[in-house]
Jmol script that loads the backbone (N, CA, C; Angstrom):
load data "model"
ATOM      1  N   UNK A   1       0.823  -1.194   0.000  1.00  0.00           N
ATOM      2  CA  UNK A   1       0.000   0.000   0.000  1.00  0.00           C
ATOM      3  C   UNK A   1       0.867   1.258   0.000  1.00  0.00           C
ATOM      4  N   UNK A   2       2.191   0.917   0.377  1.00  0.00           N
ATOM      5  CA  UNK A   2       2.789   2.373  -0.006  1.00  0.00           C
ATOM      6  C   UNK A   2       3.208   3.040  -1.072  1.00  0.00           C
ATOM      7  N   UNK A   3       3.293   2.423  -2.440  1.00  0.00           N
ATOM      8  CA  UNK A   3       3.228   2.554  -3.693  1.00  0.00           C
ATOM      9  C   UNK A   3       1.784   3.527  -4.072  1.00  0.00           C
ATOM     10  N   UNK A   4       0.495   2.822  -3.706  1.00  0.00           N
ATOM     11  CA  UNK A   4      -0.831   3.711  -3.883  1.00  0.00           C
ATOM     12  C   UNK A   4      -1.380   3.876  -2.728  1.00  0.00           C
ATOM     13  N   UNK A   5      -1.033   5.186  -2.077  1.00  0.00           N
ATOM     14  CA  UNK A   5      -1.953   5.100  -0.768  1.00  0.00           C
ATOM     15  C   UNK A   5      -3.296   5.490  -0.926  1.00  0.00           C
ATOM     16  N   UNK A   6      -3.374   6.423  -1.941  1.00  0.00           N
ATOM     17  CA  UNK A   6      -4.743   7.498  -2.155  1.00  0.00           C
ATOM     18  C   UNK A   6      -5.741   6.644  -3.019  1.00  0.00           C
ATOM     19  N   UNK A   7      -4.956   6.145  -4.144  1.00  0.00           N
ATOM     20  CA  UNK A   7      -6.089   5.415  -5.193  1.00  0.00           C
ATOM     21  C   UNK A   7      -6.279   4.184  -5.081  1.00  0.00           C
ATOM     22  N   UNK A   8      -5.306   3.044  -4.321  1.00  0.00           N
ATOM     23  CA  UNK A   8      -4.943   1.859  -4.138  1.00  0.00           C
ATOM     24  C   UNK A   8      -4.843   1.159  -5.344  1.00  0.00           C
ATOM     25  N   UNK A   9      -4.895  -0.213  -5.877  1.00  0.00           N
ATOM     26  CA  UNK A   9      -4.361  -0.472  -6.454  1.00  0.00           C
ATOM     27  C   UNK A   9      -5.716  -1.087  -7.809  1.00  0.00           C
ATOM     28  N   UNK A  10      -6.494  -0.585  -7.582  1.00  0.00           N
ATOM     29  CA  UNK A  10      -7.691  -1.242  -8.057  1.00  0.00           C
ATOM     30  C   UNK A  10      -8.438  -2.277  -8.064  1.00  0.00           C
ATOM     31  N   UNK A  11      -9.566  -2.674  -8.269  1.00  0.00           N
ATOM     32  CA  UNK A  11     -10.676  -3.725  -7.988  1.00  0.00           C
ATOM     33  C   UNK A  11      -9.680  -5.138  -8.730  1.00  0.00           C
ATOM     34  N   UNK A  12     -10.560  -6.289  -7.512  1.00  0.00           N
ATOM     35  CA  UNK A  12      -9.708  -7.581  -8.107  1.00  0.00           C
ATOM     36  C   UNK A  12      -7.972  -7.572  -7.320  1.00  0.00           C
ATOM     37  N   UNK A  13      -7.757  -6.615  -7.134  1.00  0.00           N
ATOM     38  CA  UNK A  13      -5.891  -6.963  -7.054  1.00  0.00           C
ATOM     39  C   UNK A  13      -5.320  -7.269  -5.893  1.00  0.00           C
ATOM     40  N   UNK A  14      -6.063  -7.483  -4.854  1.00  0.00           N
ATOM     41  CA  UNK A  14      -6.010  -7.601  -3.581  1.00  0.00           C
ATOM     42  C   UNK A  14      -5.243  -8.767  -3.533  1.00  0.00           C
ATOM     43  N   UNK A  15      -5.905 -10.376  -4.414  1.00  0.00           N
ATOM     44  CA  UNK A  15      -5.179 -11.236  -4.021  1.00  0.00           C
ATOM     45  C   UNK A  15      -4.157 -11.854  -4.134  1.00  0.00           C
ATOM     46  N   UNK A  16      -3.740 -11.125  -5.512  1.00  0.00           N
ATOM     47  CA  UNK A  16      -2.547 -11.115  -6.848  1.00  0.00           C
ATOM     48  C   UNK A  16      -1.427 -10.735  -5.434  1.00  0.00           C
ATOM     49  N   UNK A  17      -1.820  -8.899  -5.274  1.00  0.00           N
ATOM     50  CA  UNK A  17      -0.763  -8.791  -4.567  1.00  0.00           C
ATOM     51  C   UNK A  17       0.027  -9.442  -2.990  1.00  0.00           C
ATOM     52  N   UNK A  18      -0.962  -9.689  -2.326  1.00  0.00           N
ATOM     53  CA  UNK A  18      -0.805 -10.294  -1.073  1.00  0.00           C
ATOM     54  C   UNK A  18       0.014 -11.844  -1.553  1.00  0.00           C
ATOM     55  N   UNK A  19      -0.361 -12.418  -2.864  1.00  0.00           N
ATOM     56  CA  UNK A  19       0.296 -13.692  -3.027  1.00  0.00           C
ATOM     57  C   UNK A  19       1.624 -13.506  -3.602  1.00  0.00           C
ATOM     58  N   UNK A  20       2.012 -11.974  -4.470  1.00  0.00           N
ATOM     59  CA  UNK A  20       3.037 -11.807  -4.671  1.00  0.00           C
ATOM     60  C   UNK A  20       4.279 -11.313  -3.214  1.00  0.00           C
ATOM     61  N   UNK A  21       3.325 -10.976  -2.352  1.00  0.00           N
ATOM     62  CA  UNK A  21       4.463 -10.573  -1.208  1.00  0.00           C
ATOM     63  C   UNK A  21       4.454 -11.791  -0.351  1.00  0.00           C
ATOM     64  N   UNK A  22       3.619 -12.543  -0.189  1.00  0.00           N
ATOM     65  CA  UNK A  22       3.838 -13.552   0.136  1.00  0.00           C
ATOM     66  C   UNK A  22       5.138 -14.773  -0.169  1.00  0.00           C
ATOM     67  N   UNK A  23       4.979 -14.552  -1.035  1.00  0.00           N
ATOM     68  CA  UNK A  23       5.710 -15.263  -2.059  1.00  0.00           C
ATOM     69  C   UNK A  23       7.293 -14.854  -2.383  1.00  0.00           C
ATOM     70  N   UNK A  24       7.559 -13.279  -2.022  1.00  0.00           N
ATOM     71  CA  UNK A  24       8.985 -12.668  -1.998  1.00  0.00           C
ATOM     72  C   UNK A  24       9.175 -13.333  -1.011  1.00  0.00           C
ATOM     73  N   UNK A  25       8.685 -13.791   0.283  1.00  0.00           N
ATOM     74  CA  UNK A  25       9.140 -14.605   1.910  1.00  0.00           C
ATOM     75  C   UNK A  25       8.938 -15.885   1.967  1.00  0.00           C
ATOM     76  N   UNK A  26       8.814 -16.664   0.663  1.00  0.00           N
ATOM     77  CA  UNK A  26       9.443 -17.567   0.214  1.00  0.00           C
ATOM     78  C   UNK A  26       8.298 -18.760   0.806  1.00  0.00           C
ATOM     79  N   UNK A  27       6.751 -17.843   1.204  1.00  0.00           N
ATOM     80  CA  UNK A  27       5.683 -18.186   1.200  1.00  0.00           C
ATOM     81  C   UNK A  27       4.734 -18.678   0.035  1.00  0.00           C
ATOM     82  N   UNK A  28       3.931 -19.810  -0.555  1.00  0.00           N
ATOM     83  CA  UNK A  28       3.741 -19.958  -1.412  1.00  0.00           C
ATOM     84  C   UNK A  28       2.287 -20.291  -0.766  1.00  0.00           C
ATOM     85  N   UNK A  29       1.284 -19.465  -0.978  1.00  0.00           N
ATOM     86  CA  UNK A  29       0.273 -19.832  -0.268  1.00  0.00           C
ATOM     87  C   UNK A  29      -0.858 -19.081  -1.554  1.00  0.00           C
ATOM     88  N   UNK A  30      -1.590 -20.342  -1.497  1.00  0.00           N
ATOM     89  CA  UNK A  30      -2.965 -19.422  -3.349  1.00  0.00           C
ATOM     90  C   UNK A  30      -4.100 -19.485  -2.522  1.00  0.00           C
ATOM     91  N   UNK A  31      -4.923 -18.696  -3.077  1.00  0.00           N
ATOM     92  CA  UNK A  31      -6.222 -17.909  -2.460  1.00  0.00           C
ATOM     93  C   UNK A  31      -5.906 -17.528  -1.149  1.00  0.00           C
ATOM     94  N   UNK A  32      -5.116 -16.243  -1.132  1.00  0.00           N
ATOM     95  CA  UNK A  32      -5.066 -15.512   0.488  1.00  0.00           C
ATOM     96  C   UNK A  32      -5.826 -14.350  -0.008  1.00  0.00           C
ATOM     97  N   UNK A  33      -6.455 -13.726   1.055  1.00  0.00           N
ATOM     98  CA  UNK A  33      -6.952 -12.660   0.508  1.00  0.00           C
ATOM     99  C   UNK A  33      -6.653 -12.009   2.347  1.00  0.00           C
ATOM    100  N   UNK A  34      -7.058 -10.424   2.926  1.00  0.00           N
ATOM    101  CA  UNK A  34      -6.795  -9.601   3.792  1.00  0.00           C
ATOM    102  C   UNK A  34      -8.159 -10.067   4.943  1.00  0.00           C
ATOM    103  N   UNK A  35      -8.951 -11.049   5.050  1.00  0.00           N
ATOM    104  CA  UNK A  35     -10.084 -11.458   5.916  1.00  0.00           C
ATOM    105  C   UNK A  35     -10.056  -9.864   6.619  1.00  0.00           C
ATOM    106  N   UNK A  36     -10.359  -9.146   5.911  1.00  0.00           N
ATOM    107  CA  UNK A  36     -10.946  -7.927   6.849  1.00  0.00           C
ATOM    108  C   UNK A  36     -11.347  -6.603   5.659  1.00  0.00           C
ATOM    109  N   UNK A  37     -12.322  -6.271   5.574  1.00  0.00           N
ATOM    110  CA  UNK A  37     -13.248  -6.025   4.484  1.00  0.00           C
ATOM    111  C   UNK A  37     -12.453  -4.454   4.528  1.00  0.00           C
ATOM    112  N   UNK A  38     -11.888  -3.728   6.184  1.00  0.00           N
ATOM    113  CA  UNK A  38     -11.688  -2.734   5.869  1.00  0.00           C
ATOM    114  C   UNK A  38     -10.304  -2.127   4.894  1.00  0.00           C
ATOM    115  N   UNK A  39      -9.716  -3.468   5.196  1.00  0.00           N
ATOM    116  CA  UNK A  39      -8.002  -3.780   4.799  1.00  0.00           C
ATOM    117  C   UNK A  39      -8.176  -4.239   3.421  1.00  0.00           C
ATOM    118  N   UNK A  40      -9.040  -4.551   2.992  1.00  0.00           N
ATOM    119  CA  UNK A  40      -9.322  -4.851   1.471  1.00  0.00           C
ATOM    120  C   UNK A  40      -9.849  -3.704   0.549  1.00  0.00           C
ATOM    121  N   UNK A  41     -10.622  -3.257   1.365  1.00  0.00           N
ATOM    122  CA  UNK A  41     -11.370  -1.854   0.321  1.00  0.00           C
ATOM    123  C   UNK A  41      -9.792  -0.802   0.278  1.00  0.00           C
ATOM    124  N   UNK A  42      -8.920  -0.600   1.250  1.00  0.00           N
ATOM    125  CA  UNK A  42      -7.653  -0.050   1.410  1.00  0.00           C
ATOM    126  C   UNK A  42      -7.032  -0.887   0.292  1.00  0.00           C
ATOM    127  N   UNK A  43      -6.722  -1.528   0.407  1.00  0.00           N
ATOM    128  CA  UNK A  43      -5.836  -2.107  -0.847  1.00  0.00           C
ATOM    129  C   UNK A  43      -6.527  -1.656  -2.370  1.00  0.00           C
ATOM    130  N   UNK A  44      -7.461  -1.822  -2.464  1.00  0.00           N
ATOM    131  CA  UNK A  44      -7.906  -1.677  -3.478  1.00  0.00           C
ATOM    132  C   UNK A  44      -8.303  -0.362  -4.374  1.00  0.00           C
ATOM    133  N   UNK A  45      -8.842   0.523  -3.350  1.00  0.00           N
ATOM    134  CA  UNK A  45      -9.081   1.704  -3.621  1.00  0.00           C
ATOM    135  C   UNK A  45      -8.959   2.891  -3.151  1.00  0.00           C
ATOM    136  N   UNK A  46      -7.709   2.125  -1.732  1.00  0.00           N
ATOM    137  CA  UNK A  46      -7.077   3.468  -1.231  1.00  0.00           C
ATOM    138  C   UNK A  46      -7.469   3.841  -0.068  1.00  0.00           C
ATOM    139  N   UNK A  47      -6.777   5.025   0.198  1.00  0.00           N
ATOM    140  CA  UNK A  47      -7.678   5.755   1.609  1.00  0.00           C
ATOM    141  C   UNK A  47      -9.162   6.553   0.967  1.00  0.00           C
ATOM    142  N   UNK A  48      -9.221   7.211  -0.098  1.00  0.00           N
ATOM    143  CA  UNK A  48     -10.034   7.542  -0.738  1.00  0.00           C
ATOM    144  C   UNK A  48     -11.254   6.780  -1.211  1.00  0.00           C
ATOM    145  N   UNK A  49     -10.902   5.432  -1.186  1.00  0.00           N
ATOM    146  CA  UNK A  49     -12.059   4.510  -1.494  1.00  0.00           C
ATOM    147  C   UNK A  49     -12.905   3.838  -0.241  1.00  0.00           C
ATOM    148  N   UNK A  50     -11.453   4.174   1.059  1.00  0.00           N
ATOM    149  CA  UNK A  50     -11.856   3.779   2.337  1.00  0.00           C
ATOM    150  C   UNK A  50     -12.673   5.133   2.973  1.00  0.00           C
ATOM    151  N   UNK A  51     -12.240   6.500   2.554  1.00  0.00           N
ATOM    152  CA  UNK A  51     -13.548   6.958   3.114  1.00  0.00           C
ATOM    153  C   UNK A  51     -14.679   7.232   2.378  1.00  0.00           C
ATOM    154  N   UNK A  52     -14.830   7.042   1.729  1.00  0.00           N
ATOM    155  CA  UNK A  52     -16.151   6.981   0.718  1.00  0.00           C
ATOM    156  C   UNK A  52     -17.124   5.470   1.240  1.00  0.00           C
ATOM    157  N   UNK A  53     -16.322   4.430   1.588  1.00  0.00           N
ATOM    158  CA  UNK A  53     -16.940   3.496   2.188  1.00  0.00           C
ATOM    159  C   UNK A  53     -17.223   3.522   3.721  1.00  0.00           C
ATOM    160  N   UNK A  54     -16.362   4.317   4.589  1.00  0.00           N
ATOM    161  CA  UNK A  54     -16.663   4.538   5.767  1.00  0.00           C
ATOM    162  C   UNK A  54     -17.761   5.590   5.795  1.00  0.00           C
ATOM    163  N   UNK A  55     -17.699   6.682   4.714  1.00  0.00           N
ATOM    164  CA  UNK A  55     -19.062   7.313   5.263  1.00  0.00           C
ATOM    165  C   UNK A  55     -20.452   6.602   4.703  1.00  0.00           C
ATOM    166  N   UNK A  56     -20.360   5.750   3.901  1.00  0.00           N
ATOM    167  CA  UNK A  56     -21.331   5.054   3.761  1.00  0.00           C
ATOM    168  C   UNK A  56     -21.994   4.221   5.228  1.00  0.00           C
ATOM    169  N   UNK A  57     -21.087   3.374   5.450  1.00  0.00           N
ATOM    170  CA  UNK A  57     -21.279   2.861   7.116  1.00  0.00           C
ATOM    171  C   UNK A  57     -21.555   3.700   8.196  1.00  0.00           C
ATOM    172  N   UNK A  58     -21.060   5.115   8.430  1.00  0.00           N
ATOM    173  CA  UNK A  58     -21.361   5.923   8.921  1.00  0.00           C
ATOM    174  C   UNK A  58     -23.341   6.505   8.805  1.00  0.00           C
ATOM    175  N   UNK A  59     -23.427   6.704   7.647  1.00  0.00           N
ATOM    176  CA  UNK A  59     -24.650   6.776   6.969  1.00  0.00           C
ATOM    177  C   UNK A  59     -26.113   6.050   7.184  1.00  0.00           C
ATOM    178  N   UNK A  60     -25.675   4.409   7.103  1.00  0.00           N
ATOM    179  CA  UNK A  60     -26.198   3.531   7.650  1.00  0.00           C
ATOM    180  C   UNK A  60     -25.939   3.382   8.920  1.00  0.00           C
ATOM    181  N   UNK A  61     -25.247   3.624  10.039  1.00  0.00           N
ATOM    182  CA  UNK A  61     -25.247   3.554  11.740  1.00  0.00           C
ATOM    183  C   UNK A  61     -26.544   4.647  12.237  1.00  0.00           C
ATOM    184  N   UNK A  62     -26.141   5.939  11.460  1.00  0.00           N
ATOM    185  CA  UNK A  62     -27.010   7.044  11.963  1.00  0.00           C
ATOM    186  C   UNK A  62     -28.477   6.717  11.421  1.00  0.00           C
ATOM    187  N   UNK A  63     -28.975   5.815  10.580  1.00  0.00           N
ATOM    188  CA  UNK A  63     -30.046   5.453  10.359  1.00  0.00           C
ATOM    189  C   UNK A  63     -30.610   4.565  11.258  1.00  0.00           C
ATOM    190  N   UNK A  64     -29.418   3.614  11.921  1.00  0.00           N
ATOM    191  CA  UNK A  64     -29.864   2.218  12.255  1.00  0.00           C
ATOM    192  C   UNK A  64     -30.082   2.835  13.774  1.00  0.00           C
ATOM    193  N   UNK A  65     -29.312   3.691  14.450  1.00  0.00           N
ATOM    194  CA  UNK A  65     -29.125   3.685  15.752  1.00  0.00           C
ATOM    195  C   UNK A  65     -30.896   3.836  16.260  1.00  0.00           C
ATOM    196  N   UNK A  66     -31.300   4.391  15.390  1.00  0.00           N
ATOM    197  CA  UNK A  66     -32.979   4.704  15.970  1.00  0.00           C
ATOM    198  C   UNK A  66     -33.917   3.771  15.735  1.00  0.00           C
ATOM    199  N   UNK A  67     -33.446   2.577  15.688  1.00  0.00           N
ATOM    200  CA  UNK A  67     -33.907   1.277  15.576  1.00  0.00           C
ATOM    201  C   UNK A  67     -33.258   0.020  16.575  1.00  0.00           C
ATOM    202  N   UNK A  68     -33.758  -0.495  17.292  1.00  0.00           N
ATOM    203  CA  UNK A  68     -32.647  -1.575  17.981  1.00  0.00           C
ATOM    204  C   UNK A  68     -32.517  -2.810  17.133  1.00  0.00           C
ATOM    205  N   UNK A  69     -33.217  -3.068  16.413  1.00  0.00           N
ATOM    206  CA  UNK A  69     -33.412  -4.416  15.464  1.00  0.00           C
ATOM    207  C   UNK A  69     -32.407  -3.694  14.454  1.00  0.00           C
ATOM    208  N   UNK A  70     -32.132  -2.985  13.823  1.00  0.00           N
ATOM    209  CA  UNK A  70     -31.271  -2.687  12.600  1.00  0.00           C
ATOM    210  C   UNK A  70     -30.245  -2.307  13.508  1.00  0.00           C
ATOM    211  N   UNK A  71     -29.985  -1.645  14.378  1.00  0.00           N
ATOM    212  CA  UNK A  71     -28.978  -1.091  15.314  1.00  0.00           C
ATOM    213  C   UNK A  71     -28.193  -2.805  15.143  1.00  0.00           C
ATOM    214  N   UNK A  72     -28.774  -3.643  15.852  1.00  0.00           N
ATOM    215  CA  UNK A  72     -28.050  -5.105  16.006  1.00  0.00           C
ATOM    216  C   UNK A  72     -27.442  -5.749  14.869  1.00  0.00           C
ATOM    217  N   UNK A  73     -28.529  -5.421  13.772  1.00  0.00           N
ATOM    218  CA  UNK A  73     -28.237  -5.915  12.085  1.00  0.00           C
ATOM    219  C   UNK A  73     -26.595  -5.131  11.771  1.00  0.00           C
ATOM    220  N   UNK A  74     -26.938  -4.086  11.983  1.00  0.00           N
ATOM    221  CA  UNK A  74     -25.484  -3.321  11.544  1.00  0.00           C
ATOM    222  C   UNK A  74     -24.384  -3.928  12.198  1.00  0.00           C
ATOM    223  N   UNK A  75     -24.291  -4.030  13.840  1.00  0.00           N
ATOM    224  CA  UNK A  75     -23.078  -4.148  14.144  1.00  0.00           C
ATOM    225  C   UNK A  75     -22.908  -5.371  13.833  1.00  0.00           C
ATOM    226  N   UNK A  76     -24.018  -6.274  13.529  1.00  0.00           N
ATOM    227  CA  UNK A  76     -23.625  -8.263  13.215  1.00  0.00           C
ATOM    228  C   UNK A  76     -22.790  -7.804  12.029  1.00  0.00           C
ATOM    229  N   UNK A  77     -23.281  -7.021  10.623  1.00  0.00           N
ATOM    230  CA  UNK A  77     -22.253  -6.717   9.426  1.00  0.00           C
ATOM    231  C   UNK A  77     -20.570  -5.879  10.110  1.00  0.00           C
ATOM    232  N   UNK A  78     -20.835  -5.321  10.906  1.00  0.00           N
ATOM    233  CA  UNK A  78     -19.320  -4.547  11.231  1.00  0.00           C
ATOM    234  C   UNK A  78     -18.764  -5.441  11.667  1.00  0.00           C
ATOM    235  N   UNK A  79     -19.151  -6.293  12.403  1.00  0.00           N
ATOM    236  CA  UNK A  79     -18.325  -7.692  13.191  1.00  0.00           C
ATOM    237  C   UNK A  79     -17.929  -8.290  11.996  1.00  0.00           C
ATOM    238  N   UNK A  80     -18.814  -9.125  11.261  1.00  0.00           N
ATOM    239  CA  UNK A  80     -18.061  -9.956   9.985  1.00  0.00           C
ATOM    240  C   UNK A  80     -17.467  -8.750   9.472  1.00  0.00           C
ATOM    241  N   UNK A  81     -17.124  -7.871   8.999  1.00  0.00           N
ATOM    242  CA  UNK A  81     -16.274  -6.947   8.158  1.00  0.00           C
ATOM    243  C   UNK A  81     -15.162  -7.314   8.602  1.00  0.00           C
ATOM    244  N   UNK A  82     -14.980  -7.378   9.819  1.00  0.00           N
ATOM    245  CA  UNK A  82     -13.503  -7.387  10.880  1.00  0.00           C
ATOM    246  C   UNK A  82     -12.534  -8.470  10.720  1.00  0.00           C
ATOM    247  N   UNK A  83     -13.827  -9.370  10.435  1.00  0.00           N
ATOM    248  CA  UNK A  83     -12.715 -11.183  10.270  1.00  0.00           C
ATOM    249  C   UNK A  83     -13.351 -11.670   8.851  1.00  0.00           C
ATOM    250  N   UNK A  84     -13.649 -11.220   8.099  1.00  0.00           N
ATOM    251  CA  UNK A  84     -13.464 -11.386   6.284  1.00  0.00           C
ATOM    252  C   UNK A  84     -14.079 -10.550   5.819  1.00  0.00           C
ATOM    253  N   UNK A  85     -13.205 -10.729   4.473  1.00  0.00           N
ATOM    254  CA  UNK A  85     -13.455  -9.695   3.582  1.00  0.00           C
ATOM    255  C   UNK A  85     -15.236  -9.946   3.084  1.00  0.00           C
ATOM    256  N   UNK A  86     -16.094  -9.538   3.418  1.00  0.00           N
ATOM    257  CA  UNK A  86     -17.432  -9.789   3.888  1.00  0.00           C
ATOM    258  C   UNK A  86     -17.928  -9.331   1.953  1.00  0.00           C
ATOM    259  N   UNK A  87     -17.515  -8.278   1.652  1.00  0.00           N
ATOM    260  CA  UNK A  87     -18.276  -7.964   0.267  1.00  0.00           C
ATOM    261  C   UNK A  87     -17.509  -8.710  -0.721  1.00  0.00           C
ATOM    262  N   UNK A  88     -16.921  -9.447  -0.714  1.00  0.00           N
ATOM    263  CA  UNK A  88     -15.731 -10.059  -1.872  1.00  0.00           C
ATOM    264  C   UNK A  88     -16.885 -11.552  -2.133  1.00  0.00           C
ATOM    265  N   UNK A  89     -17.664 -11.655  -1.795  1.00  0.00           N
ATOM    266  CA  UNK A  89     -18.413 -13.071  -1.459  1.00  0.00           C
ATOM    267  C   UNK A  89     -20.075 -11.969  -2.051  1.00  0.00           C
ATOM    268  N   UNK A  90     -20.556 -13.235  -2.439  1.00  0.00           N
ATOM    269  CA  UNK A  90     -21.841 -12.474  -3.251  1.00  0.00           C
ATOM    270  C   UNK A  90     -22.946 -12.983  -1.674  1.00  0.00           C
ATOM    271  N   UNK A  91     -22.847 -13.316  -1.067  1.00  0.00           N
ATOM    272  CA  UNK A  91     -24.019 -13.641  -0.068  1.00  0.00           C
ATOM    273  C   UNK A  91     -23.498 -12.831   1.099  1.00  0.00           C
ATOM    274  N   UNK A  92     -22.367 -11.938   0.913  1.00  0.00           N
ATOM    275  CA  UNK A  92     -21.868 -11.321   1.702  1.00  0.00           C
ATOM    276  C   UNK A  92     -22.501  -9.568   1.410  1.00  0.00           C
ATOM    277  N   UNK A  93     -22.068  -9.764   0.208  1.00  0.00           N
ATOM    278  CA  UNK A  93     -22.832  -8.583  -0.752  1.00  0.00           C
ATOM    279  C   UNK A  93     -24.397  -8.311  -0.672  1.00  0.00           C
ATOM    280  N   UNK A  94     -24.907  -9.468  -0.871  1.00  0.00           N
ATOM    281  CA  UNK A  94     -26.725  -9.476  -0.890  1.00  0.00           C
ATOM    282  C   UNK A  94     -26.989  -9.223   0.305  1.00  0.00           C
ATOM    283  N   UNK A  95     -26.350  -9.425   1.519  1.00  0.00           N
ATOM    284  CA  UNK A  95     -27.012  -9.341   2.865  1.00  0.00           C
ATOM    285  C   UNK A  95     -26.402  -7.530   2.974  1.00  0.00           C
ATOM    286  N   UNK A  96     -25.061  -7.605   2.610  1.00  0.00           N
ATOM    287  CA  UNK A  96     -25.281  -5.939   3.049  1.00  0.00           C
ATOM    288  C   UNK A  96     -26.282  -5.214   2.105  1.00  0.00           C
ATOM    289  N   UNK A  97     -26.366  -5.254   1.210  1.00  0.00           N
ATOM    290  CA  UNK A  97     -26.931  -4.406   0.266  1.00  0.00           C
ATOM    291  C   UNK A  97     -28.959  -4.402   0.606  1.00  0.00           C
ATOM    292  N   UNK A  98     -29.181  -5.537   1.203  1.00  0.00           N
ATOM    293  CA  UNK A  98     -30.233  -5.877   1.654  1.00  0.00           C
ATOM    294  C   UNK A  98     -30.352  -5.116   2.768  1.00  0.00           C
ATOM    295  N   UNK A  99     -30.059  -5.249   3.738  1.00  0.00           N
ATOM    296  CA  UNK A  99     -29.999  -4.802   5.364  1.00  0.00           C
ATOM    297  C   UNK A  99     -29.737  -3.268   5.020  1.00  0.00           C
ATOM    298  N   UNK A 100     -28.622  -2.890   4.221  1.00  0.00           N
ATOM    299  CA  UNK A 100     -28.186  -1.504   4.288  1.00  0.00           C
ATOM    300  C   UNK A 100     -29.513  -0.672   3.756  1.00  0.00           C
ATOM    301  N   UNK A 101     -29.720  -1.287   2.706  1.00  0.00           N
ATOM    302  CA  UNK A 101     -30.871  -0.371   1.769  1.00  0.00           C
ATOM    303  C   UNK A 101     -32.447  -0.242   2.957  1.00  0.00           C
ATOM    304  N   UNK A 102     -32.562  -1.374   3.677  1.00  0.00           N
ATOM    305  CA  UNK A 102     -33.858  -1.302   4.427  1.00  0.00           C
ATOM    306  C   UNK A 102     -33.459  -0.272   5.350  1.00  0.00           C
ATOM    307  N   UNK A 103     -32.338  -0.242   5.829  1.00  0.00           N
ATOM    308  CA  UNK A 103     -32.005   0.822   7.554  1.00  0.00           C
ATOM    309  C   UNK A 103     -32.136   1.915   6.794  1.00  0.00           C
ATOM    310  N   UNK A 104     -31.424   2.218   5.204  1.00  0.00           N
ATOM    311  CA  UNK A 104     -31.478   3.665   4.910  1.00  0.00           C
ATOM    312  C   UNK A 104     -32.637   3.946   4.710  1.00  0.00           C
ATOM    313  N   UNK A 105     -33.712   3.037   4.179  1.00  0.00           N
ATOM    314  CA  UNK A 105     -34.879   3.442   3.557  1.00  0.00           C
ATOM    315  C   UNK A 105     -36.195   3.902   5.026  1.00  0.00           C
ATOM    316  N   UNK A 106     -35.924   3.061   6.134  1.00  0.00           N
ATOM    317  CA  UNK A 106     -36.463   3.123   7.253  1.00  0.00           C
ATOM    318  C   UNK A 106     -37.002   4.661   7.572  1.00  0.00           C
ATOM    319  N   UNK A 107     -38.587   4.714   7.672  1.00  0.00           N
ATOM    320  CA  UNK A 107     -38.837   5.986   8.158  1.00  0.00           C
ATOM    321  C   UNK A 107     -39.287   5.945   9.219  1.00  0.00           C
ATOM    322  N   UNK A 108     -39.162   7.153  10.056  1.00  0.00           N
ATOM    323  CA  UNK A 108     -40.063   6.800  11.659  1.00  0.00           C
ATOM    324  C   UNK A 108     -41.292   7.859  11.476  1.00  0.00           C
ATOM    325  N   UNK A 109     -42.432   6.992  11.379  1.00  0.00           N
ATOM    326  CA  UNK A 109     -43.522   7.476  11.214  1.00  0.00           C
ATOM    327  C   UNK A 109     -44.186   8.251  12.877  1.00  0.00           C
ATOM    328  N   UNK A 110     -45.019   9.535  12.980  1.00  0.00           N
ATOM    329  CA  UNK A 110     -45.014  10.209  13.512  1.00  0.00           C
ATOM    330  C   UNK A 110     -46.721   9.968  14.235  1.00  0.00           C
ATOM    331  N   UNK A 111     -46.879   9.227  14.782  1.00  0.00           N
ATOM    332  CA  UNK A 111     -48.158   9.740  15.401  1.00  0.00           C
ATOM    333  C   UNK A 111     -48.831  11.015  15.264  1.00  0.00           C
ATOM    334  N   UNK A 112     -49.789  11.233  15.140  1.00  0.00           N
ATOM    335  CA  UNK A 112     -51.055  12.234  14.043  1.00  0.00           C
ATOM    336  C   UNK A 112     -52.045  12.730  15.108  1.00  0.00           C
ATOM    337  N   UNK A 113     -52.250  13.038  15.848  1.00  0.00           N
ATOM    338  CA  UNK A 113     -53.022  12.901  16.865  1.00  0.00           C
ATOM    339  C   UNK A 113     -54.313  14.164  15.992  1.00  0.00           C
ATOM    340  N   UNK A 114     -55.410  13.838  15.745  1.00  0.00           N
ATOM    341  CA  UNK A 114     -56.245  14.442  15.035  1.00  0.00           C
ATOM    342  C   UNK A 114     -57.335  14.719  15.879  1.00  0.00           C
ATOM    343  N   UNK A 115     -57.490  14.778  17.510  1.00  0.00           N
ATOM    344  CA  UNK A 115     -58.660  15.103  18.435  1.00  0.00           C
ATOM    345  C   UNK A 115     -58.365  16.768  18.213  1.00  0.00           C
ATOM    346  N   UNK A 116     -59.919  17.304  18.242  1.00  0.00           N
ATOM    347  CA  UNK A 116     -59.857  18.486  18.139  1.00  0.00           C
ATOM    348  C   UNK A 116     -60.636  18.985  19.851  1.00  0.00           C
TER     349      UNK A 116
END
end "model"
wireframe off; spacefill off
backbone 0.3
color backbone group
């Protein structure tokens, strides 16, 4: 990552490179990838791609917190983020994109009180 810190290195290259440094230490290990979703979006697209994805998560917390059922949903996704790369996997993908889109879409409807 010190070669691209800002843009990282682009989509897909995460595992190329980790097997090529692996591999300078005389490690020969295929399909490694960074098991941590935040260390992967960094590789890939930088610090710039990491905050564009953190304020997304950010985005979705401030939605979820006013919910305890999505409040829980979120941090179950921040937990798996931590120990794999959680969006690199398509059932990893469908559940965030699922969960995320309902917390953002979530309205809190207002009691109407219409006695005159």
């Amino acid at each position: 990552m010190k070669e691209r810190p800002f843009l990282g290195y682009g989509a897909g290259t995460e595992k190329d490179l980790i097997h090529r440094e692996l591999k300078s230490r005389d490690l020969d290990l295929h399909k490694v990838h960074a098991h941590n979703q935040f260390l992967s979006v960094t590789f890939q697209y930088g610090i710039l791609g990491l905050s564009v994805f953190l304020f997304i998560l950010v985005s979705i917390f401030l939605k979820a917190i006013r919910h305890l059922e999505y409040t829980l949903i979120f941090f179950l996704i921040i937990t798996s983020m931590l120990t794999d790369s959680y969006l690199d996997v398509q059932q990893g993908l469908f559940y965030f994109a699922l969960f995320g889109s309902l917390i953002l879409s979530y309205r809190i409807e207002k009691k109407v009180n219409n006695s005159q």
